[in-house]
FIDREN-519548 format. One record per residue (C-alpha): residue in one letter; x, y, z; residue number from 0. Coordinates in pm, 1 decimal. Each point is the difference from the previous one (the first is absolute). Layout:
% residues N
<residuo->A; c1->X; c2->Y; c3->Z; num->NUM>
...
//
This chain:
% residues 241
<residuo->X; c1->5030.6; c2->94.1; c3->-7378.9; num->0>
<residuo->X; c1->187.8; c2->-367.8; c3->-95.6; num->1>
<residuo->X; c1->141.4; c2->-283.0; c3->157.3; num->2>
<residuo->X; c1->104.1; c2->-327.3; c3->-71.8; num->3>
<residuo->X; c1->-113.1; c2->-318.0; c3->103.2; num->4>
<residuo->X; c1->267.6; c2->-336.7; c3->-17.8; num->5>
<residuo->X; c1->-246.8; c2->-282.8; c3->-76.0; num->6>
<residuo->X; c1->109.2; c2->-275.5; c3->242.0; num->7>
<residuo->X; c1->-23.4; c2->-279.6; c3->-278.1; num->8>
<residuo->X; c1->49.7; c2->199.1; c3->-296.9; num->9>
<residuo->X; c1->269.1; c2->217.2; c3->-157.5; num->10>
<residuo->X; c1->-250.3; c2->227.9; c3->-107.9; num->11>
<residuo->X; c1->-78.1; c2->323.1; c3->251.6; num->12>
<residuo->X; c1->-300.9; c2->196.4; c3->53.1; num->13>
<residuo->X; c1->21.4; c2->354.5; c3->-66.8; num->14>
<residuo->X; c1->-284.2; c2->143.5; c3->241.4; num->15>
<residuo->X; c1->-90.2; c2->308.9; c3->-76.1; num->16>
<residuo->X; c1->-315.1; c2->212.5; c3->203.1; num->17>
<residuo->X; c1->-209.1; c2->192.0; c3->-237.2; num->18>
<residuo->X; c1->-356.9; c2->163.1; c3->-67.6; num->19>
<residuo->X; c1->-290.3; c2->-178.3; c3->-96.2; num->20>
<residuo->X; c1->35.9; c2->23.8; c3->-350.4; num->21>
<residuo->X; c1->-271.3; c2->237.3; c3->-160.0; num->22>
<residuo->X; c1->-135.6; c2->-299.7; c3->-251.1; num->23>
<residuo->X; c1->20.5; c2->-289.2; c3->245.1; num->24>
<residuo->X; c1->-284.3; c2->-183.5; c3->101.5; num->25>
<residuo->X; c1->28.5; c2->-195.1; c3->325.2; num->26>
<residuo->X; c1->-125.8; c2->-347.6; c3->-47.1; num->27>
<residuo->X; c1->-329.2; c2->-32.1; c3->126.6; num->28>
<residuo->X; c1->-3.3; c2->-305.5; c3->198.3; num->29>
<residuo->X; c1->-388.5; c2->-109.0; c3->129.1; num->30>
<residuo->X; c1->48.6; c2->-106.8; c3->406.5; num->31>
<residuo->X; c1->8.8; c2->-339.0; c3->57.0; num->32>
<residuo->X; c1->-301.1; c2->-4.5; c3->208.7; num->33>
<residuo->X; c1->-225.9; c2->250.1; c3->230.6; num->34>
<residuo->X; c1->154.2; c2->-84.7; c3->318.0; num->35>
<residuo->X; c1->378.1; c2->163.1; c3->-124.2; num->36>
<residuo->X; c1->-171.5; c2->359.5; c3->26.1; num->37>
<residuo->X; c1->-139.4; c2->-63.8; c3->304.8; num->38>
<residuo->X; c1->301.4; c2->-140.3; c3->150.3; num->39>
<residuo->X; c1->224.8; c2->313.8; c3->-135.1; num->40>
<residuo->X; c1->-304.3; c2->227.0; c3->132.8; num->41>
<residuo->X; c1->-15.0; c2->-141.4; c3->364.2; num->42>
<residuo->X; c1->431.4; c2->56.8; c3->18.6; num->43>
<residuo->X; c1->-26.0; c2->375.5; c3->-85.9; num->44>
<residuo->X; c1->-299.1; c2->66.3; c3->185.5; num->45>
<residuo->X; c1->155.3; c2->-119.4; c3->332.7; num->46>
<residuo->X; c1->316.3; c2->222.0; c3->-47.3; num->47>
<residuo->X; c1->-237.7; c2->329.7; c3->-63.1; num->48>
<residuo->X; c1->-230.4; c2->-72.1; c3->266.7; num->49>
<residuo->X; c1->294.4; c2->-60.9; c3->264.6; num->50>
<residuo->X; c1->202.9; c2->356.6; c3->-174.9; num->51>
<residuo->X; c1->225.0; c2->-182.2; c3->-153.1; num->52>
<residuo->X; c1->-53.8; c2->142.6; c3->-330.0; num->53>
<residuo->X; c1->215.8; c2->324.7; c3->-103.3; num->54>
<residuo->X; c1->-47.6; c2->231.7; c3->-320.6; num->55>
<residuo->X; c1->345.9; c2->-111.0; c3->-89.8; num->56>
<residuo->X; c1->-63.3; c2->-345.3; c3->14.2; num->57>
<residuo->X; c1->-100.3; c2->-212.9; c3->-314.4; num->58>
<residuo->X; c1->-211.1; c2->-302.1; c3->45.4; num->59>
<residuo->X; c1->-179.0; c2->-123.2; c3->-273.9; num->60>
<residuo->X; c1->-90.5; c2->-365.3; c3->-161.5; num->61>
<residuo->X; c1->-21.7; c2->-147.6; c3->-325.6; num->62>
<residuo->X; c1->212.0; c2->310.5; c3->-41.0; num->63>
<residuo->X; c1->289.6; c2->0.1; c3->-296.6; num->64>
<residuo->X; c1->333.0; c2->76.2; c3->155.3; num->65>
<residuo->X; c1->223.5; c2->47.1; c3->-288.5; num->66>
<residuo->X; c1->408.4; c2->-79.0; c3->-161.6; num->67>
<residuo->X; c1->158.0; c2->31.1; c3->-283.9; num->68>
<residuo->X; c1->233.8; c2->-287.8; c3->-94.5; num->69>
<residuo->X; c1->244.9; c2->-27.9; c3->-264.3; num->70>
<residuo->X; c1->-223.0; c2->311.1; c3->-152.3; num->71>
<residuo->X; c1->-325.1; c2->-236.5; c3->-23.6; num->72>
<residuo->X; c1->-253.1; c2->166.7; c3->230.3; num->73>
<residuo->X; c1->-152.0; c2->-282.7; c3->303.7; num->74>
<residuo->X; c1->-268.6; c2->80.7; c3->234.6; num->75>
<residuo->X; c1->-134.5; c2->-278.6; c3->238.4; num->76>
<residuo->X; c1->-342.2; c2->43.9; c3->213.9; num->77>
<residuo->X; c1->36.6; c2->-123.5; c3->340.5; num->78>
<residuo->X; c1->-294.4; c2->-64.7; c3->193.1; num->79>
<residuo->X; c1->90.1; c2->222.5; c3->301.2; num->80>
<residuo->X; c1->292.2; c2->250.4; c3->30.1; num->81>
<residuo->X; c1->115.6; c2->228.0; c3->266.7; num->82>
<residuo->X; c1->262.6; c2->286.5; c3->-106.2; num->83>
<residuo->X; c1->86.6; c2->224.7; c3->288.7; num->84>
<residuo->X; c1->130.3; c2->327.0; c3->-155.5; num->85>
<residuo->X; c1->-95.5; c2->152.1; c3->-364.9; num->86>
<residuo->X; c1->159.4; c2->282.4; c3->-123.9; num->87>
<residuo->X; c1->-327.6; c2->127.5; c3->-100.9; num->88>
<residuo->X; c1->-337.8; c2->-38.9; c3->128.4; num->89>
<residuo->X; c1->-289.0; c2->-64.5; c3->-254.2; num->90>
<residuo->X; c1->-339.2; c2->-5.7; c3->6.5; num->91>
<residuo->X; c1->8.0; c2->-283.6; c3->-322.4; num->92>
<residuo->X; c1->318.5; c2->-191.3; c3->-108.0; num->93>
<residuo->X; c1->-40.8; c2->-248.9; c3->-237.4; num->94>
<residuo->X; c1->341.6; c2->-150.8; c3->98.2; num->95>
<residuo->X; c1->269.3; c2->41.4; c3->204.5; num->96>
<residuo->X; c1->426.4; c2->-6.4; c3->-49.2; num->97>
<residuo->X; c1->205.5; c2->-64.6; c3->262.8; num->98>
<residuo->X; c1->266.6; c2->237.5; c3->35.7; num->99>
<residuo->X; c1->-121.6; c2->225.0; c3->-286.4; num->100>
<residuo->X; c1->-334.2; c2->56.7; c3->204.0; num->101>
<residuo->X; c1->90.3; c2->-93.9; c3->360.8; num->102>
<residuo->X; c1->138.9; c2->-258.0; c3->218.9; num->103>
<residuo->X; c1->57.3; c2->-380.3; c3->-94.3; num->104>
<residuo->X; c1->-360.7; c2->-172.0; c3->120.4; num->105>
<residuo->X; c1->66.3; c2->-122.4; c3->372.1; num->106>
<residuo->X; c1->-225.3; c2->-277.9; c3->-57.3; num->107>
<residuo->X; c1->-185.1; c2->-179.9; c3->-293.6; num->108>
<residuo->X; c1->-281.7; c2->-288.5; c3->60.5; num->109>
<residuo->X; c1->-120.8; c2->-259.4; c3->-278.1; num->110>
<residuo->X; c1->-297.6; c2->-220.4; c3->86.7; num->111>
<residuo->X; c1->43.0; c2->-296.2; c3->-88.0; num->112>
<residuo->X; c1->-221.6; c2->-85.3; c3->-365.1; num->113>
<residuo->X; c1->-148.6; c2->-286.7; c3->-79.8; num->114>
<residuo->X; c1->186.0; c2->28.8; c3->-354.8; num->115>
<residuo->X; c1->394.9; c2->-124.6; c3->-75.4; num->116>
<residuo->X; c1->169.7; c2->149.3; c3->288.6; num->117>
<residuo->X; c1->108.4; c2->336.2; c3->-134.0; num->118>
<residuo->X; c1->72.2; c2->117.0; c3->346.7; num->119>
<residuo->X; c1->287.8; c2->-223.1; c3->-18.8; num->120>
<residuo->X; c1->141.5; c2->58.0; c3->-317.5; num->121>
<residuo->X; c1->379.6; c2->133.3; c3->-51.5; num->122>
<residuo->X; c1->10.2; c2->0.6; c3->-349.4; num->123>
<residuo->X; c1->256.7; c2->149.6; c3->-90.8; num->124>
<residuo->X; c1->-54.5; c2->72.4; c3->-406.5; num->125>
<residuo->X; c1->-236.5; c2->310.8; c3->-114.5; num->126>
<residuo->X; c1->-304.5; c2->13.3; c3->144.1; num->127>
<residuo->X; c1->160.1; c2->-77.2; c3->377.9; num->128>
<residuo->X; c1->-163.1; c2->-217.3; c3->243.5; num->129>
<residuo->X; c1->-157.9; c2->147.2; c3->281.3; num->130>
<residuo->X; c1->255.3; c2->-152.6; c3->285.1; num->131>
<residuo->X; c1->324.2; c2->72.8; c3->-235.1; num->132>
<residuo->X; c1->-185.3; c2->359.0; c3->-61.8; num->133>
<residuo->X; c1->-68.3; c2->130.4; c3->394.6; num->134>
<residuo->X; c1->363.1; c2->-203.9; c3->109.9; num->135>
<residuo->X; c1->229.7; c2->119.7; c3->-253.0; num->136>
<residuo->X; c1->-134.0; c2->302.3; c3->-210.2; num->137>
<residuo->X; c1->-187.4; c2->219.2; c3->278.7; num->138>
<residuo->X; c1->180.4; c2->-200.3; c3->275.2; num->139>
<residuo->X; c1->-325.1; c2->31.4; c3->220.6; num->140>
<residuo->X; c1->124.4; c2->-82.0; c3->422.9; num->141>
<residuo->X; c1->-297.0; c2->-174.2; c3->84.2; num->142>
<residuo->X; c1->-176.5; c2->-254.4; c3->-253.5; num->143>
<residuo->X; c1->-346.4; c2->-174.3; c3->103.1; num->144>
<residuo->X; c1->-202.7; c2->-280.7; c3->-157.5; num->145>
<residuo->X; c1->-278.0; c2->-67.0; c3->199.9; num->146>
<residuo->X; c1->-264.8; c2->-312.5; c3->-51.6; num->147>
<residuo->X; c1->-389.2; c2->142.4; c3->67.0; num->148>
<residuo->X; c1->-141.3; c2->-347.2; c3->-11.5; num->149>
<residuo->X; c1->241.9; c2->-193.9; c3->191.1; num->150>
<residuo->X; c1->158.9; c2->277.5; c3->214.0; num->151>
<residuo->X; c1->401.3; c2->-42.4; c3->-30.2; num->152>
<residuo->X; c1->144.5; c2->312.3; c3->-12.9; num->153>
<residuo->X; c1->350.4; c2->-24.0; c3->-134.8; num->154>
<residuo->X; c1->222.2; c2->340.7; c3->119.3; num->155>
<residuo->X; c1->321.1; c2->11.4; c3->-215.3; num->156>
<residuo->X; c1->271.4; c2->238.8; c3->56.3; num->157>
<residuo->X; c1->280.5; c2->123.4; c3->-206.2; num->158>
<residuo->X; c1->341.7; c2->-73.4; c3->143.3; num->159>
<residuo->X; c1->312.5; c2->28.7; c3->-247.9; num->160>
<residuo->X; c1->-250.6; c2->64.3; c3->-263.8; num->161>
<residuo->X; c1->-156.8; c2->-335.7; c3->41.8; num->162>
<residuo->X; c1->-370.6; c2->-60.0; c3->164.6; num->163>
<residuo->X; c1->51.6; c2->-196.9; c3->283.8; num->164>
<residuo->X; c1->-336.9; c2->-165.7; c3->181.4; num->165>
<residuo->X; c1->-23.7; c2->92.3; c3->356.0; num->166>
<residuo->X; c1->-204.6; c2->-148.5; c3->288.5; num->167>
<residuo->X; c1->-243.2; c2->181.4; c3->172.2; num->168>
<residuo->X; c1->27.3; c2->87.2; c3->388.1; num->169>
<residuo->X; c1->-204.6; c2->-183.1; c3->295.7; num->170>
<residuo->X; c1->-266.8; c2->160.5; c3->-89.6; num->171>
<residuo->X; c1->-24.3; c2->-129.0; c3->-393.4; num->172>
<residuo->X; c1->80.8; c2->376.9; c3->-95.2; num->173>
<residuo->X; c1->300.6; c2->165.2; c3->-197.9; num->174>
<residuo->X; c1->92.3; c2->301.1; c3->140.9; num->175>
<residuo->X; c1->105.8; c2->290.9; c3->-319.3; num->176>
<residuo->X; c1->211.3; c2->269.8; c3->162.5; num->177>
<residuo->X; c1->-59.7; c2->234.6; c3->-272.7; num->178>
<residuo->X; c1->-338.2; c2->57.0; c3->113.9; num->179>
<residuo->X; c1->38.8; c2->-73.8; c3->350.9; num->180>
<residuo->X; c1->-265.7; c2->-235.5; c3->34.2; num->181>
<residuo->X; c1->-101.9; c2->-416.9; c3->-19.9; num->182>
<residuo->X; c1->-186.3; c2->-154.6; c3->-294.5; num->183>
<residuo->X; c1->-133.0; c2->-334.3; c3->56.0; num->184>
<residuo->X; c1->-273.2; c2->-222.5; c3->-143.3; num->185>
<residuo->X; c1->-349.4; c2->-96.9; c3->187.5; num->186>
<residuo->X; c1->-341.6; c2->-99.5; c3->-56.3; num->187>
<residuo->X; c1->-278.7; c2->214.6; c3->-18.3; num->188>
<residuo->X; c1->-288.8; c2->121.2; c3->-183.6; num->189>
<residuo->X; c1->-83.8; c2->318.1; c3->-179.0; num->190>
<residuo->X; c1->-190.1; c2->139.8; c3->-323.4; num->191>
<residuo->X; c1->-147.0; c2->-359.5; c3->-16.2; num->192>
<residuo->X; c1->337.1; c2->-153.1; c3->-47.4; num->193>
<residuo->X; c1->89.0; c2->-259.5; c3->275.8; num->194>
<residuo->X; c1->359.5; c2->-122.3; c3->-29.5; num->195>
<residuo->X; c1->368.0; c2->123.3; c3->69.9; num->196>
<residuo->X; c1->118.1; c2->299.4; c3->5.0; num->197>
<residuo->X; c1->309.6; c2->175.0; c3->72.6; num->198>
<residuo->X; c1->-28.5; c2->244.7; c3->312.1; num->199>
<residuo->X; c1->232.8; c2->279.7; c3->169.9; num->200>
<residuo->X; c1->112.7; c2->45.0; c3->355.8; num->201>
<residuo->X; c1->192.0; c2->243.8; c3->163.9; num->202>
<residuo->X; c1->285.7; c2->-11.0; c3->198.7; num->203>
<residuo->X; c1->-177.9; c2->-70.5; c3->283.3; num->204>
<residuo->X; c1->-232.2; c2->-261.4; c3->-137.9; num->205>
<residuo->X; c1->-303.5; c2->169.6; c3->-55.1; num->206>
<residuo->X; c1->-168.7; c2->-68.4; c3->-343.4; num->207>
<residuo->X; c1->-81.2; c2->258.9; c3->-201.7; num->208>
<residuo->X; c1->-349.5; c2->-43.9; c3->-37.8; num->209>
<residuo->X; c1->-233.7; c2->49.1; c3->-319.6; num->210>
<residuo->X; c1->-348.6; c2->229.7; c3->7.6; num->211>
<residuo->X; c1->-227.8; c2->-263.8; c3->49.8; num->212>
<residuo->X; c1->213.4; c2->-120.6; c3->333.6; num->213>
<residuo->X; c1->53.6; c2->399.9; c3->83.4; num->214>
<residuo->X; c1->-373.1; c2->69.6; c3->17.1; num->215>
<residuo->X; c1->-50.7; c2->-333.1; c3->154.8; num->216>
<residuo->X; c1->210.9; c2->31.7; c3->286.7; num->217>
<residuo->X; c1->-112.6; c2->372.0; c3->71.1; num->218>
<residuo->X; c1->-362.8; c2->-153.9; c3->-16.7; num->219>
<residuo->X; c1->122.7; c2->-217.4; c3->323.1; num->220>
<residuo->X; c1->154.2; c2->244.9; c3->168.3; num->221>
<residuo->X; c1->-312.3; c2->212.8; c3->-19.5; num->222>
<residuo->X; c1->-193.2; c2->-245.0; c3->153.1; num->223>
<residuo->X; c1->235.3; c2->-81.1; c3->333.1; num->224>
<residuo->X; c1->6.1; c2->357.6; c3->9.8; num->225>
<residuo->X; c1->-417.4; c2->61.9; c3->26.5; num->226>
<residuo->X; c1->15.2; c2->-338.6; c3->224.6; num->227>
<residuo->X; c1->220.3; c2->109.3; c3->237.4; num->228>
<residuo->X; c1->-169.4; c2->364.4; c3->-50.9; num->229>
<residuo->X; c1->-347.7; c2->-197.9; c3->107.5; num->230>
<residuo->X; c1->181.6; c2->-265.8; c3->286.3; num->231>
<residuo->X; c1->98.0; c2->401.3; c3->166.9; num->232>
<residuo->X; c1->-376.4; c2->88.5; c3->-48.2; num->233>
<residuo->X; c1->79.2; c2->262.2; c3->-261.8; num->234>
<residuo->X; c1->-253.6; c2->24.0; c3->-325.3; num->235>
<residuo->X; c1->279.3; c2->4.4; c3->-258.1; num->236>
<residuo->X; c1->-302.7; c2->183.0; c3->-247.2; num->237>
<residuo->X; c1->-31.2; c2->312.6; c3->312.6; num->238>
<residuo->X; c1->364.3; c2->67.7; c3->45.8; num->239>
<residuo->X; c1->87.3; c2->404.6; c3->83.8; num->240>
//
């Protein structure tokens, strides 16, 4: 399966073509900018399986190669974070996924934002593609995020007549992505000994989806009003029938 690009400044247009992994290719492999990327890709996916979210069919990886063919020279790019509702086929190991071939176009893809040239920014057009020109024009992602750990700006693009357009967040300094049904938003916190930003979900109602260490926590404290007010009745919560 083909089609064909028009390059907006060139006469030149993209074939774009969606094929396997070819058997001799070796994905590029990149070393993470720095330890808190895992962690911050970690603490997204573990809120959406805690809270259910999470369905066999899904595909939600990071520092995952999602893969195109252009002009017949193979391209694979690792985002940080990526969220692909449907596959065709669920695996137990992919080494890296093609829209349309394999599944659904990626719903959303996030870049944290390096400390190197600003590759999350790049729309090179020329073989190998930049990042931006790559999840805009070739996979035509909806929903593009670049997201600052250290300083906390969270920049939501979205793709409207096959541009990425910035978009302001709501009242509440959250985006809201209908293809999931839920918020994401950035906030301070601390967790695996990394204090900082990080980027959060809500529902639709508000409520943030929380991560283990705030799950366990919070059932901790309602243990404890429960064996006070247990006690404040004159019940021993430790004899109950």
């Amino acid at each position: 399966m083909a089609t064909q690009l028009g390059e907006a400044k060139s006469s030149t247009r993209l074939v774009i073509s969606w094929e396997a992994l070819p058997t001799d290719f070796r994905l590029e492999d990149e070393p993470v900018e720095n330890t808190g990327q895992p962690l911050l890709a970690g603490a997204l996916r573990e809120s959406l399986e805690i809270s259910g979210f999470i369905q066999p069919q899904m595909l939600i990886a990071s520092n995952f190669g999602l893969c195109a063919t252009i002009n017949g020279q193979f391209v694979a790019k690792a985002p940080d974070w990526v969220y692909v509702r449907s596959v065709n086929e669920v695996l137990r190991e992919r080494k890296s996924y093609t829209p349309n071939l394999e599944g659904d176009i990626p719903a959303i893809v996030i870049e944290f934002l390096s400390d190197t040239e600003g590759g999350e920014y790049s729309f090179k057009r020329t073989f190998p593609p930049g990042k931006w020109f790559f999840y805009e024009q070739i996979l035509q992602v909806p929903i593009y995020l670049i997201f600052d750990p250290n300083g906390g700006l969270l920049e939501f693009y979205q793709l409207e007549n096959s541009r990425y357009e910035l978009k302001q967040p709501d009242e509440n300094g959250r985006h809201w992505i209908d293809s999931m049904g839920l918020f994401l938003g950035n906030c301070q916190g601390t967790k695996e000994a990394r204090t900082g930003y990080w980027l959060r979900w809500w529902d639709e109602a508000g409520n943030l989806l929380l991560w283990a260490v705030e799950q366990i926590e919070q059932e901790r404290q309602q243990k404890e009003r429960l064996i006070a007010y247990l006690q404040s009745q004159g019940i021993d919560p430790n004899n109950l029938p």
